[in-house]
C-alpha positions in Angstrom: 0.0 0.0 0.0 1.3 3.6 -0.7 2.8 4.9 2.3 1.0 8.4 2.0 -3.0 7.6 2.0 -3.9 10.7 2.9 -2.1 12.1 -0.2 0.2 15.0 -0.5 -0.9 18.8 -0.4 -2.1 20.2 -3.3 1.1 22.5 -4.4 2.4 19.1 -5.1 0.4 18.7 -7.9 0.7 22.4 -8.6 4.4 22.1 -9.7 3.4 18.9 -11.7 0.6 20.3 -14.3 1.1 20.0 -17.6 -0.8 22.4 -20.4 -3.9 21.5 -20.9 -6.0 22.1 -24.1 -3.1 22.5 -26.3 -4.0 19.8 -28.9 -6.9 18.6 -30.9 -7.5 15.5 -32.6 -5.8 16.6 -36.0 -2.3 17.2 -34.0 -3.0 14.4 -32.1 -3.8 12.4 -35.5 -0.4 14.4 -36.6 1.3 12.6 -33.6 0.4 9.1 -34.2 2.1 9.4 -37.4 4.7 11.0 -36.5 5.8 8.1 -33.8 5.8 5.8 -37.1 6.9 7.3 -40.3 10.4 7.2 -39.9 9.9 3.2 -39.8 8.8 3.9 -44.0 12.0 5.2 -44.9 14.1 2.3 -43.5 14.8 -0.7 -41.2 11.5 -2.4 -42.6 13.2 -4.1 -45.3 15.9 -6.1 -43.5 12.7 -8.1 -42.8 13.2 -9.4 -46.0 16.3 -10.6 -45.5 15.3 -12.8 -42.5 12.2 -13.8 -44.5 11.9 -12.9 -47.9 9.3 -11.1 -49.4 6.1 -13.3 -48.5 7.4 -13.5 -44.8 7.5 -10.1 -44.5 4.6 -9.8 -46.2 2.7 -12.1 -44.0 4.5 -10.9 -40.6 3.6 -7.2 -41.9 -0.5 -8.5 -41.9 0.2 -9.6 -39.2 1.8 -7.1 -37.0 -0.7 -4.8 -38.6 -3.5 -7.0 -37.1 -1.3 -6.4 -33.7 -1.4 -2.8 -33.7 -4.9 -2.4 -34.8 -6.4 -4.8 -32.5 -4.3 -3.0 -29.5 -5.2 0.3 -31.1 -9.2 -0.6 -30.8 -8.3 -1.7 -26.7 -6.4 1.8 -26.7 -9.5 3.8 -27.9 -11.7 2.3 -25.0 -9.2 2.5 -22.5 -7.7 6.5 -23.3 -11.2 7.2 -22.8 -12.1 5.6 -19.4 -8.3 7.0 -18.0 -7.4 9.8 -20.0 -4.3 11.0 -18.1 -0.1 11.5 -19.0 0.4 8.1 -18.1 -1.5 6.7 -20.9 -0.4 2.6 -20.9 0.9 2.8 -17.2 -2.1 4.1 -16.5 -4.3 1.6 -17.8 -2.3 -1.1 -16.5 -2.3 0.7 -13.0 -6.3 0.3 -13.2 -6.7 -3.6 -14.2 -3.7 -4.8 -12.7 -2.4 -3.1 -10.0 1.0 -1.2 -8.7 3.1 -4.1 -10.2 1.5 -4.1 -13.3 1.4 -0.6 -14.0 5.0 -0.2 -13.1 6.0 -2.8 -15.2 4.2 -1.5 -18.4 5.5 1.8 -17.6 9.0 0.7 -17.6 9.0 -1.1 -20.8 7.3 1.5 -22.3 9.7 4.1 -21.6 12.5 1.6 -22.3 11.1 2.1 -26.1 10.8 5.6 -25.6 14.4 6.6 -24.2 16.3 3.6 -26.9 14.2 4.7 -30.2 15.3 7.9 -29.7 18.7 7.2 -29.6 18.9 4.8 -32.6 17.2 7.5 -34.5 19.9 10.2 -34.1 22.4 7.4 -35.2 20.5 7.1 -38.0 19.8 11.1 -38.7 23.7 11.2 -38.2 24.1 8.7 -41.0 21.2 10.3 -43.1 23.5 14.2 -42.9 26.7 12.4 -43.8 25.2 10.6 -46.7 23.2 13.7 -48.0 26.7 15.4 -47.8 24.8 18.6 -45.2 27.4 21.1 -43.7 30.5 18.9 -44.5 29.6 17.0 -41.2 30.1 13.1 -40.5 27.7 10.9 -38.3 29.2 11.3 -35.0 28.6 13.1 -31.6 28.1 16.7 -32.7 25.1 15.9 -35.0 23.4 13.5 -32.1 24.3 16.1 -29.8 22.4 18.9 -32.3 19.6 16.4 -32.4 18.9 16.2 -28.6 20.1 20.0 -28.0 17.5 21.4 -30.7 14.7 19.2 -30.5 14.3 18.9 -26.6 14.5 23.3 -26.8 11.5 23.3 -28.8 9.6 21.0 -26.5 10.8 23.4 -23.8 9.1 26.0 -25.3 5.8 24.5 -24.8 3.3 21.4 -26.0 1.5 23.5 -28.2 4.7 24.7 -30.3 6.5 21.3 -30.2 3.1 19.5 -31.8 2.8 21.8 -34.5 6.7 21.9 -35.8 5.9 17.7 -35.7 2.9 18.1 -37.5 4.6 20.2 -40.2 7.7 17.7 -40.2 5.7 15.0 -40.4 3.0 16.7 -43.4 6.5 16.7 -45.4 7.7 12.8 -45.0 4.2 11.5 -45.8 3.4 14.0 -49.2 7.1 12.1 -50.2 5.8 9.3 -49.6 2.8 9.7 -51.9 5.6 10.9 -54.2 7.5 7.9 -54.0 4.9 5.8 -54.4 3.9 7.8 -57.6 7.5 7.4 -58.8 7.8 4.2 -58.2 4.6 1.9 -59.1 5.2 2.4 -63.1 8.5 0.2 -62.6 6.4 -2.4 -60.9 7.3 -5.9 -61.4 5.6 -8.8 -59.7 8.1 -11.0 -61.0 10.8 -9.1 -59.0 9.0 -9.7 -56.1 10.4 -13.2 -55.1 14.2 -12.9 -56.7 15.9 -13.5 -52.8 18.0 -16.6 -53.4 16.4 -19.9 -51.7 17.7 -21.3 -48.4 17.4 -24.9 -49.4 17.4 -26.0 -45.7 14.8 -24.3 -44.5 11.7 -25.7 -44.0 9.2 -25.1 -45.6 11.5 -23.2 -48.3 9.8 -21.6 -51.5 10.6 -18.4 -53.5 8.1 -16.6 -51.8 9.4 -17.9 -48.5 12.9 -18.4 -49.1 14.1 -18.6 -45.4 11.4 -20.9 -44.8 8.1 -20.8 -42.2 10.4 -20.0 -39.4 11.6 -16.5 -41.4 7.6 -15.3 -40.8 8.6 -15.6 -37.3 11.6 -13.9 -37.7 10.6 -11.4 -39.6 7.8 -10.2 -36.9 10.0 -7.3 -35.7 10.7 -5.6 -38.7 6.9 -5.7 -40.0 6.4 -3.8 -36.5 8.4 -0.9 -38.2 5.4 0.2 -40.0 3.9 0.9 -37.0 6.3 1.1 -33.8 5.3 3.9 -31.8 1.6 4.6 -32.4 0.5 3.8 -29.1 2.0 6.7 -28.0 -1.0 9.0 -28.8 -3.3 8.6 -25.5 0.0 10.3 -23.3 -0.9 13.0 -24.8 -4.5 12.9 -22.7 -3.5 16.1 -20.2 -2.8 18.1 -23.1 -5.7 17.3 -25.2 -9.4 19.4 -25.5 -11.9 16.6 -24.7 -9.8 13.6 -24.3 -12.8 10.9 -24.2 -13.6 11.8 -27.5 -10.1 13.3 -29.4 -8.1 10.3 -28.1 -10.1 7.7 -29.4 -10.5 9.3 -33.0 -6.9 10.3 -33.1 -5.5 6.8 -32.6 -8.0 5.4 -35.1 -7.0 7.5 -37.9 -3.3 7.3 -37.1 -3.6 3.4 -37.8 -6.0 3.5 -40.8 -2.9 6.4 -42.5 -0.3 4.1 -41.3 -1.5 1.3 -42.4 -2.0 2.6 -46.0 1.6 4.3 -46.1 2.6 0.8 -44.9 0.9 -1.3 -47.7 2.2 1.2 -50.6 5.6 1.9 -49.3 6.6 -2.0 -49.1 4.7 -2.9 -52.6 6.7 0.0 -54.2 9.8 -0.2 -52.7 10.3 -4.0 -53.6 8.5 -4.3 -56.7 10.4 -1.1 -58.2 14.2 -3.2 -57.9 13.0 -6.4 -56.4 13.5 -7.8 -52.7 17.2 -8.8 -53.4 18.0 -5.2 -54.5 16.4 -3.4 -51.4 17.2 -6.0 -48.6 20.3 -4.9 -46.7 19.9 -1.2 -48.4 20.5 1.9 -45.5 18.1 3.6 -47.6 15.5 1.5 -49.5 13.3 3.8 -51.4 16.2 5.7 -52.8 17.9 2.4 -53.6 14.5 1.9 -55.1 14.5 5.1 -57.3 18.0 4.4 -58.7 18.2 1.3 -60.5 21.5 2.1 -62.3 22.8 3.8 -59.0 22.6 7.2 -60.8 20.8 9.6 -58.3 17.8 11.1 -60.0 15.8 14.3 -59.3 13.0 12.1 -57.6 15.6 9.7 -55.5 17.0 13.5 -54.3 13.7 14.7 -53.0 13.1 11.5 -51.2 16.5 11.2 -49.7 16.0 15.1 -48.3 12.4 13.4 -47.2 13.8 10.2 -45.7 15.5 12.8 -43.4 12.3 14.9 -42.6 10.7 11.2 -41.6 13.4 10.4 -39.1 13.2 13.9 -37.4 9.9 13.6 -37.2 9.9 10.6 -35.8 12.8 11.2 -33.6 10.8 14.8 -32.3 7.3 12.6 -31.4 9.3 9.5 -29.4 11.1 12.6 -27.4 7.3 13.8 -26.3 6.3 10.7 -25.4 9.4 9.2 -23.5 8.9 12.8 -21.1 5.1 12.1 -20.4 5.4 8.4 -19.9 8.5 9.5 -17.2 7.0 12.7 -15.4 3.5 10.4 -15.1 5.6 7.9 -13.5 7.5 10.5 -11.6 4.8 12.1 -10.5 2.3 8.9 -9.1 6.2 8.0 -7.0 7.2 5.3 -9.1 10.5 6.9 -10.4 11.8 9.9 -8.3 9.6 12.5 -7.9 11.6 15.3 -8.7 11.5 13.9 -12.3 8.1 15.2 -12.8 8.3 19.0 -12.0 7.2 21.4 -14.5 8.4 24.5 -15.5 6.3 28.3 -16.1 5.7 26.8 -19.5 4.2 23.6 -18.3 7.1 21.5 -19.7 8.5 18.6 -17.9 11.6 20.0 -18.1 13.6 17.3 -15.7 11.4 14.4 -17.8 13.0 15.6 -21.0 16.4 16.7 -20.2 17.1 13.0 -18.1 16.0 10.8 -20.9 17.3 13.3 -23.6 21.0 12.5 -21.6 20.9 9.2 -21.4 19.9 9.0 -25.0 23.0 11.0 -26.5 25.1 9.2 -24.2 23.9 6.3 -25.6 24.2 7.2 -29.2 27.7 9.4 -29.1 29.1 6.0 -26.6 27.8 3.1 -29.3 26.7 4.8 -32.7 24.8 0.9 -32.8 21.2 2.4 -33.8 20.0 -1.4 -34.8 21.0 -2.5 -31.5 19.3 0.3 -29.6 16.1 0.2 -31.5 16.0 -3.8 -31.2 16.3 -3.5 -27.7 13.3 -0.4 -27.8 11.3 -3.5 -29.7 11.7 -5.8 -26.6 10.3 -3.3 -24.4 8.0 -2.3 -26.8 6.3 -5.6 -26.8 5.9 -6.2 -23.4 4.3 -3.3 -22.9 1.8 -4.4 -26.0 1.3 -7.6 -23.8 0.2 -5.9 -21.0 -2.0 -3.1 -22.5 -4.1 -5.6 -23.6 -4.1 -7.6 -20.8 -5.2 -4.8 -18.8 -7.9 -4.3 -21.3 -9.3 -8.0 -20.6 -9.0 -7.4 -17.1 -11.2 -4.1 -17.0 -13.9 -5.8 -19.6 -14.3 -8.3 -17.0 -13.7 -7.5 -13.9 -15.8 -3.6 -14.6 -18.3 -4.5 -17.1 -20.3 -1.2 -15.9 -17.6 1.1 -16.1 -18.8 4.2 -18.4 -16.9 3.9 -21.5 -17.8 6.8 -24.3 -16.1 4.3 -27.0 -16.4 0.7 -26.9 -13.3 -1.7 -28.8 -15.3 -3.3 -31.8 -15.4 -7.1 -30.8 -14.9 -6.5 -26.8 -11.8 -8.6 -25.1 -11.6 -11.2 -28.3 -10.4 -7.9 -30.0 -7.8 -7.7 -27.6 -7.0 -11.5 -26.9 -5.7 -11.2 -30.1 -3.5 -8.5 -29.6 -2.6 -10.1 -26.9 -1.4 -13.6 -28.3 0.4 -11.5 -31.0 2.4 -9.6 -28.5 3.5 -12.3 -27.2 4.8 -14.0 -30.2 6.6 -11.1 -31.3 8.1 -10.9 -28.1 9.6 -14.6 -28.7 10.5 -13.2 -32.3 13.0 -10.6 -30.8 15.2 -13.3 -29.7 15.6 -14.9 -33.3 16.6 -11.3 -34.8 19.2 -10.2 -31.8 19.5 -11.7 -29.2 21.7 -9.6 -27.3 20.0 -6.9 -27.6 16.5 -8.9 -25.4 19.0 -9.5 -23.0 20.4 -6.4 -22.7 16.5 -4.9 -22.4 15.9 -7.8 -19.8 18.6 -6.4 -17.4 17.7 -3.1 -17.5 14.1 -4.2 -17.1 15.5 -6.8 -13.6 17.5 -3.4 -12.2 13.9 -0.9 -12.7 11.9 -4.2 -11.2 14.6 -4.3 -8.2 13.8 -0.6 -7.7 10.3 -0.7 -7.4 10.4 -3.8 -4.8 12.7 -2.6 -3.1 11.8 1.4 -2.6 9.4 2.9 -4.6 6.3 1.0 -4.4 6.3 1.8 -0.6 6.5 5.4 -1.5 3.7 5.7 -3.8 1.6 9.4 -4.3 -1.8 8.7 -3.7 -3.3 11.9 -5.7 -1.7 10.9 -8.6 -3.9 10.5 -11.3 -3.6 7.1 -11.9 -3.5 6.4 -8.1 -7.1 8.2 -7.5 -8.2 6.2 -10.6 -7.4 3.3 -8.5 -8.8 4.0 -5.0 -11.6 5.2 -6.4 -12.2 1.9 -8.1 -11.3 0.2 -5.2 -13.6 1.6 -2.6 -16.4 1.3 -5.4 -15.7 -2.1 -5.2 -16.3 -2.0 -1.5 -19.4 -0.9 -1.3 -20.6 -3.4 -4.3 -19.8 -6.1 -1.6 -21.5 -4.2 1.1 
């Protein structure tokens, strides 16, 4: 039990406020892409080199399955609980302390790691496009972390509309991609990866065999890594019970076309072979004698514009999911003060450091984002979990959107989840263990200290005691 039930005085809280009303459903909308898009420019299509273009395709159906059946559970739950701590905060409901520290962690474990892979890969993206004579290293990660976290400073309102923006500009190149690159469609080219002869189950559509499907479950998550991100934004949102649940809906359905089109394109424009291990597959796409064109120029420029975007959004979120943590006592409290501006400033400079630490100490972005997958999957595990739990443990509990199919929606999100969790230890399996010790010292933490030292007027925590002492009376 939290050692503080009568709760803290209110100028606790005070310093701990974020700014509401600052966003509405199209920013929001603007968000959820803006998680994912990066994911269309590149790391996708290493799938098909762990399981050619019909395991990709198949693990890419369904991964999409995943995220739309966890993005249905999201809807319901953002609108029941629509506070900072978005997943934590759901988990905190259905499952208790435990489980809402645990889906907080590995959700900010994807939110501090994806970051850091995506300056690497900014850093490589500057070098390549030959900008200001500068090489991937330190100074551009550095830049990264220094620029983007100011603008957040500045305030929510500011920091969601350069996104939008950002983001605007790496989907319309997309779209122009996609225009550029259909008329060179061949299905024939489709299938050209070699044949692993010992694979079972080995074909030219499956050329690593039934276990690349498996494998190549991470990388179809690429389309869409991130877009659960959207309901953290609750605090800072006009009418949360109804802008959450629309937002999150149309970021899939976008997504999910921007998904379909960029991997048909991409790999029927060269082939699979051509694009597989490419840094930059739809520029590799656009250049089939290696010559850069005027199209493969504007999409490289793009590609960029998709990984700041990207990298801008997973900053926001990584800072909510900490100062809502900070702020209920799970992590140190002083991690979730606010400044005049309402921005957690301690909540983005901490995970901002650690980041360019990370980046300027390794320059391994795969490994980083691998391990931001591992989290990223528990976390999808439990969010669904916790909306099983809810639908039947508080059937009554008003909900102003309602998850098409109920808890069989989410079951399924759920037994997906898991198996792309298994998945991550096929592709690197360094990298889960690397995500599992971090995840062993934050669960040693909480035991040990913090979940005696809980803040009972938390959000989340007066979510909970007021479902509690509900429950109390139903039995009196």
């Amino acid at each position: 039990m939290p050692s503080e039930t009568s709760g803290p005085p209110d100028p606790y809280l005070q310093r701990r406020t974020l700014r509401r009303g600052s966003a509405g459903w199209v920013l929001l909308t603007g968000l959820g892409v803006a998680y994912v898009v990066s994911g269309d420019y590149s790391g996708w299509n290493f799938g098909l080199a762990e399981g050619g273009f019909g395991g990709l395709a198949i693990a890419l159906v369904l991964m999409g399955t995943m995220y739309a059946c966890m993005v249905f559970a999201l809807a319901e739950l953002s609108a029941i609980l629509p506070t900072a701590g978005g997943g934590y905060g759901f988990a905190r409901r259905a499952l208790g302390p435990w489980g809402g520290f645990l889906t907080g962690t590995a959700i900010l474990v994807e939110y501090v790691l994806a970051p850091a892979a995506i300056s690497v890969f900014i850093g490589d993206y500057v070098e390549s496009l030959g900008l200001f004579g500068l090489t991937s290293g330190w100074p551009v990660y550095l830049a990264c972390f220094v620029v983007f976290i100011g603008i957040h400073l500045w305030g929510v309102g500011e920091a969601l509309r350069f996104s939008f923006v950002v983001t605007g500009v790496a989907v319309a190149a997309l779209v122009v991609f996609a225009v550029g690159a259909l008329p060179e469609f061949d299905a024939s080219s489709l299938d050209d990866i070699p044949v692993d002869p010992a694979a079972f189950g080995a074909s030219s559509w499956l050329p690593m065999g039934l276990l690349g499907i498996w494998a190549a479950f991470p990388f179809g998550m690429w389309f869409f890594l991130g877009v659960e991100g959207v309901p953290l934004a609750a605090e800072e949102t006009r009418d949360p019970a109804r802008t959450l649940p629309r937002a999150i809906r149309w970021s899939m359905g976008i997504l999910a076309v921007l998904a379909v089109v960029t991997f048909l394109a991409a790999a029927g424009a060269r082939g699979s072979a051509a694009v597989q291990d490419a840094g930059n597959p739809l520029v590799e796409a656009l250049q089939p004698g290696g010559e850069a064109t005027a199209l493969s120029r504007v999409v490289n420029y793009a590609g960029l514009a998709g990984l700041v975007a990207s990298f801008f959004s997973l900053v926001y979120a990584g800072s909510r999911q900490l100062f809502a943590l900070s702020r209920a006592g799970y992590l140190p409290r002083f991690l979730s003060l606010t400044s005049r501006r309402k921005a957690p400033y301690l909540g983005l400079l901490v995970p901002g450091t650690i980041g360019f630490t990370l980046a300027a100490g390794t320059g391994d972005g795969a490994r980083m984002l691998n391990i931001a997958v591992f989290g990223a999957t528990i976390s999808y595990a439990l969010m669904a979990l916790s909306h099983i739990v809810l639908r039947r443990r508080e059937p009554d509990l008003p909900r102003p959107y309602r998850t098409p199919g109920g808890a069989l929606t989410s079951s399924v999100a759920l037994v997906l989840a898991c198996a792309a969790l298994a998945a991550t230890f096929l592709v690197d399996v360094t990298a889960a263990f690397i995500a599992l010790a971090v995840y062993a010292v934050a669960v040693a933490y909480f035991g040990l200290y913090s979940r005696r030292h809980l803040v009972a007027r938390a959000p989340e925590e007066e979510f909970a005691a007021l479902a509690a002492a509900e429950a109390e009376l139903a039995r009196d």
